[in-house]
Backbone as XML, in Angstrom:
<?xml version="1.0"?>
<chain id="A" units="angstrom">
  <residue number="1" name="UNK">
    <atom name="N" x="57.954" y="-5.471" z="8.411"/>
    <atom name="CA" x="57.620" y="-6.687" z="9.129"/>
    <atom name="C" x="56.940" y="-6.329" z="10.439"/>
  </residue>
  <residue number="2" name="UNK">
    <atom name="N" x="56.158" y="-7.279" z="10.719"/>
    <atom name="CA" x="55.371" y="-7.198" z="12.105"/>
    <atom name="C" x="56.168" y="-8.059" z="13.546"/>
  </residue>
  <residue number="3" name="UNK">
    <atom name="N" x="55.791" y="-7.369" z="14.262"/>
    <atom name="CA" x="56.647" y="-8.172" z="15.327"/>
    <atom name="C" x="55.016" y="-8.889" z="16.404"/>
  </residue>
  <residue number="4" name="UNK">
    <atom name="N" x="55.490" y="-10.468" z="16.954"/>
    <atom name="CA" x="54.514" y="-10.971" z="17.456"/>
    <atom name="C" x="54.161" y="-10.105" z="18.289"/>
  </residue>
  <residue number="5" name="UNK">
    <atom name="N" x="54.392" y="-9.281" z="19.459"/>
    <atom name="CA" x="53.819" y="-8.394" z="20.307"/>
    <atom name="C" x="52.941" y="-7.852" z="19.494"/>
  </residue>
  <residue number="6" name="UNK">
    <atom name="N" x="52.569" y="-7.304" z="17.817"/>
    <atom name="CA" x="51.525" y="-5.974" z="17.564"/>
    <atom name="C" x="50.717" y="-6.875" z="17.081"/>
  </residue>
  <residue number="7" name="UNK">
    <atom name="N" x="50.924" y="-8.323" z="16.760"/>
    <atom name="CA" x="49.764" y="-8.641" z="16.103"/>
    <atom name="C" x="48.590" y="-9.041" z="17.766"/>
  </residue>
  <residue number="8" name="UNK">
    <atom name="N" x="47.233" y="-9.118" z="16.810"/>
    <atom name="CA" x="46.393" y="-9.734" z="17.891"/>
    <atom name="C" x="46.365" y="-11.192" z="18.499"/>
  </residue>
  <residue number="9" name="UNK">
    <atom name="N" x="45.675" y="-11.496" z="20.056"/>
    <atom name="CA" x="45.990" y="-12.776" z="20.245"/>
    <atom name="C" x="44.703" y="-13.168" z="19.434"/>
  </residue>
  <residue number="10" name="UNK">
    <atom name="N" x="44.744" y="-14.143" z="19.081"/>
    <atom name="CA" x="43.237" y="-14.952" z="18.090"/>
    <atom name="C" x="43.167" y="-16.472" z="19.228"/>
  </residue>
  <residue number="11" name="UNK">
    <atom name="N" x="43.991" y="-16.595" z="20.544"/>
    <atom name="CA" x="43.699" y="-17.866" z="21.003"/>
    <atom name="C" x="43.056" y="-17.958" z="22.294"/>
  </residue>
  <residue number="12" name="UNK">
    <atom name="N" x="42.323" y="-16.757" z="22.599"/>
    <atom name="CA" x="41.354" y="-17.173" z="23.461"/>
    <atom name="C" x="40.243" y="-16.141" z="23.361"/>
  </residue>
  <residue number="13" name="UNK">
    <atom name="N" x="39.067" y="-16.798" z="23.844"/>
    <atom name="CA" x="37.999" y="-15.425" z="23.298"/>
    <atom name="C" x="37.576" y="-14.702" z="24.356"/>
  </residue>
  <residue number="14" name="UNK">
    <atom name="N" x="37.203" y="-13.694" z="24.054"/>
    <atom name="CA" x="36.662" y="-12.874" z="24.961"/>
    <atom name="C" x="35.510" y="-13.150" z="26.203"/>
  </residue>
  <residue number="15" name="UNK">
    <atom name="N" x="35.039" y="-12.396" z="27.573"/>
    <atom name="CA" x="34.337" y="-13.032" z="28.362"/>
    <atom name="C" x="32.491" y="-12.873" z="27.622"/>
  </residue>
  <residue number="16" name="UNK">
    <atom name="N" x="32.614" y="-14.130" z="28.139"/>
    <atom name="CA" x="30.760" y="-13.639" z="27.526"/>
    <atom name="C" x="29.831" y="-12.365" z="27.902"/>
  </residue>
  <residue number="17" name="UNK">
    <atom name="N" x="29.386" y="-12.150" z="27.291"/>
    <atom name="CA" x="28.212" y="-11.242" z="27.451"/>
    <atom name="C" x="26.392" y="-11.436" z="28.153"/>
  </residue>
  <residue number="18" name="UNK">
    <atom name="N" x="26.198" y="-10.600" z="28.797"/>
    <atom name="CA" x="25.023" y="-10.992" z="29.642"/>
    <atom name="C" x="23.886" y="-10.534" z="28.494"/>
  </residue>
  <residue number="19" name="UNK">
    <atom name="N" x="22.955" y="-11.409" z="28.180"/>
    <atom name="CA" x="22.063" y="-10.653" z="27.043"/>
    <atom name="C" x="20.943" y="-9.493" z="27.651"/>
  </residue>
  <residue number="20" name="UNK">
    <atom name="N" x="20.876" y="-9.804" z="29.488"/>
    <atom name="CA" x="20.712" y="-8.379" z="29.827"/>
    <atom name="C" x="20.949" y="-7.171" z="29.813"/>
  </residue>
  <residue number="21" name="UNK">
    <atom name="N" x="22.632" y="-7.578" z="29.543"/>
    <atom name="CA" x="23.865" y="-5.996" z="29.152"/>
    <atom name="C" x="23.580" y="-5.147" z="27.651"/>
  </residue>
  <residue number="22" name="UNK">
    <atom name="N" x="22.704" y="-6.090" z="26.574"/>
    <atom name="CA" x="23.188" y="-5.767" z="25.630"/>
    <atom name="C" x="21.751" y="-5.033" z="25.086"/>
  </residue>
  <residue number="23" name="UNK">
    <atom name="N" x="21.584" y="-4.022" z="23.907"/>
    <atom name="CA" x="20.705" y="-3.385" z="23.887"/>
    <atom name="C" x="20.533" y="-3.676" z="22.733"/>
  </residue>
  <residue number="24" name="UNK">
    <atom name="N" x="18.972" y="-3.503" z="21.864"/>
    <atom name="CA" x="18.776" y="-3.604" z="20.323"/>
    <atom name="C" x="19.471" y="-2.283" z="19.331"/>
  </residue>
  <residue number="25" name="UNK">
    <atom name="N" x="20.060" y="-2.212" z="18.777"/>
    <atom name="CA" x="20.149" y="-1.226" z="17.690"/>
    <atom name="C" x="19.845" y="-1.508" z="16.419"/>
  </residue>
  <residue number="26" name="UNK">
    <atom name="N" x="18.553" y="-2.060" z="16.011"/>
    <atom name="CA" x="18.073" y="-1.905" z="14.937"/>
    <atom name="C" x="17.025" y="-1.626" z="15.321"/>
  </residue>
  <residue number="27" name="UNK">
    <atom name="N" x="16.046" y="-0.670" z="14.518"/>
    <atom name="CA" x="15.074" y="-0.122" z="14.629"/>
    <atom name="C" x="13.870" y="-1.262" z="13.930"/>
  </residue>
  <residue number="28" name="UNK">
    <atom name="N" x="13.248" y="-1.603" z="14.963"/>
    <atom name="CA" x="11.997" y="-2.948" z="14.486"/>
    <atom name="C" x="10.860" y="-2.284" z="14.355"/>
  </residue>
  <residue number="29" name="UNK">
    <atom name="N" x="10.427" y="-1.201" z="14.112"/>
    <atom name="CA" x="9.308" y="-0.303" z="13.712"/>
    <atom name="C" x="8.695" y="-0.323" z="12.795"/>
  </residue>
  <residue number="30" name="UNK">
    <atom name="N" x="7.758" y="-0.940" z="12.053"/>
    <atom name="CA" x="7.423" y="-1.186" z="10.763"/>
    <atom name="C" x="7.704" y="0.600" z="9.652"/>
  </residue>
  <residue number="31" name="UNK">
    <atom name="N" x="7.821" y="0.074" z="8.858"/>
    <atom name="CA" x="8.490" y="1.242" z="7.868"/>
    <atom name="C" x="6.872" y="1.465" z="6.860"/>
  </residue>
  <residue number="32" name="UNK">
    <atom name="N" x="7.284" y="2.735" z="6.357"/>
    <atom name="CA" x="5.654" y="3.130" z="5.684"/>
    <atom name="C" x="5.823" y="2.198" z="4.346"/>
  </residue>
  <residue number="33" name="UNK">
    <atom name="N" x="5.380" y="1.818" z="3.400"/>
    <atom name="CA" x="5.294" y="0.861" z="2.004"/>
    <atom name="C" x="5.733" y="2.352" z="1.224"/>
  </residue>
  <residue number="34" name="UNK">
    <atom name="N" x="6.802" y="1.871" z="0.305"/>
    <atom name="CA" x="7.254" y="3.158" z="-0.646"/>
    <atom name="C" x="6.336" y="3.311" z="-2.116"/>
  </residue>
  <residue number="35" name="UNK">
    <atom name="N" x="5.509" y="2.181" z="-1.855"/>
    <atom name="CA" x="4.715" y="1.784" z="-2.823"/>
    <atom name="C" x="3.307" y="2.746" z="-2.764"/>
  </residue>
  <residue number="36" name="UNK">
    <atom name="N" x="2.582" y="3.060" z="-1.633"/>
    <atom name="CA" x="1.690" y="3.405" z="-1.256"/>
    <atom name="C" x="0.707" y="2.870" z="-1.042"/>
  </residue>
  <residue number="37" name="UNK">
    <atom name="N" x="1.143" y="1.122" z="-0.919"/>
    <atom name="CA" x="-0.219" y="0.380" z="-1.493"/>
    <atom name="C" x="-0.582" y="-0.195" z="-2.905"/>
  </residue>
  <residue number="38" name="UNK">
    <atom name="N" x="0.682" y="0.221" z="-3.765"/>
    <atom name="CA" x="-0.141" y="0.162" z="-5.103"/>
    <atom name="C" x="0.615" y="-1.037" z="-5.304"/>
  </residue>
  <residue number="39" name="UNK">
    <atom name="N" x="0.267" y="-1.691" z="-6.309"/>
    <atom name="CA" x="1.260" y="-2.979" z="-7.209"/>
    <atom name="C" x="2.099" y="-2.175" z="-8.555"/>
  </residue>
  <residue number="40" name="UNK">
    <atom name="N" x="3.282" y="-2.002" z="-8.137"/>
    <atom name="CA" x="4.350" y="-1.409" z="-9.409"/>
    <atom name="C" x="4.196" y="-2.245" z="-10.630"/>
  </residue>
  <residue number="41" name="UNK">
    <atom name="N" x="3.897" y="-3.727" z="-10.450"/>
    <atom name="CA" x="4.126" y="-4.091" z="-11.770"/>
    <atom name="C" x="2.503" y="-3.907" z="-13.046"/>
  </residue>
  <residue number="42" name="UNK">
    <atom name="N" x="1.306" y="-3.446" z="-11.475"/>
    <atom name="CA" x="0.391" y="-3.611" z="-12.080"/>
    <atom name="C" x="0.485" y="-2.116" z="-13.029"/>
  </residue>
  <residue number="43" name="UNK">
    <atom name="N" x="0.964" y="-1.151" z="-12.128"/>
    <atom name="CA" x="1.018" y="-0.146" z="-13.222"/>
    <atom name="C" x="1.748" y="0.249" z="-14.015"/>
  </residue>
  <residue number="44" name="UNK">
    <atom name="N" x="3.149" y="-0.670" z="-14.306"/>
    <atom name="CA" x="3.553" y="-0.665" z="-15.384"/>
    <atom name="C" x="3.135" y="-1.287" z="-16.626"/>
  </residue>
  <residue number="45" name="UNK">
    <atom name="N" x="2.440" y="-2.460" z="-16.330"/>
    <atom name="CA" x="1.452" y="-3.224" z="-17.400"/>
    <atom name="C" x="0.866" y="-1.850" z="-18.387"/>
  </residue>
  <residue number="46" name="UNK">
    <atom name="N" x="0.334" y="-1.621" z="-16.609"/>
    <atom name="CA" x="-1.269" y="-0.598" z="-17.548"/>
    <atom name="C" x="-0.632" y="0.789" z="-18.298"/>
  </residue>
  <residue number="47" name="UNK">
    <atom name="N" x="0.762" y="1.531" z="-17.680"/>
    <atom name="CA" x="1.409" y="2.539" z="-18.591"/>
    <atom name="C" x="1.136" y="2.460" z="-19.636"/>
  </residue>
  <residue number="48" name="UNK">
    <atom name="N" x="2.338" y="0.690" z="-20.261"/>
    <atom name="CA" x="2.708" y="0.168" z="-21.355"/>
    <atom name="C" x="1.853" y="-0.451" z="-21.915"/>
  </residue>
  <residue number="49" name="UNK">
    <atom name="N" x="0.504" y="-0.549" z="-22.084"/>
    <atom name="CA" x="-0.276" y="-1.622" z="-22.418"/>
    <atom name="C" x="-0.595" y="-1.194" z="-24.083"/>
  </residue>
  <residue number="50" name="UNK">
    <atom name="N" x="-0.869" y="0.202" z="-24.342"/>
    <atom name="CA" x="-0.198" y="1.191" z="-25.700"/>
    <atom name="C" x="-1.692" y="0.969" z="-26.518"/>
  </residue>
</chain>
């Protein structure tokens, strides 16, 4: 059994945050195409076309 002291309080929230304080961590860098440019479905057509 848990005793009320270990659980967390859930009834008041935390102080806000300044959106000056806070920093990006996702990387917004455009990423290279894994494709190369090409259309996958066009060259699976043309593989399978037989």
């Amino acid at each position: 059994m848990t005793s009320d002291s270990a659980s967390p309080d859930y009834r008041t929230l935390p102080a806000p945050v300044a959106l000056e304080d806070t920093i990006a961590e996702v990387d917004t860098r455009p990423v290279p195409d894994p494709d190369g440019g090409t259309n996958p479905e066009t060259t699976f057509v043309l593989r399978n076309a037989g």
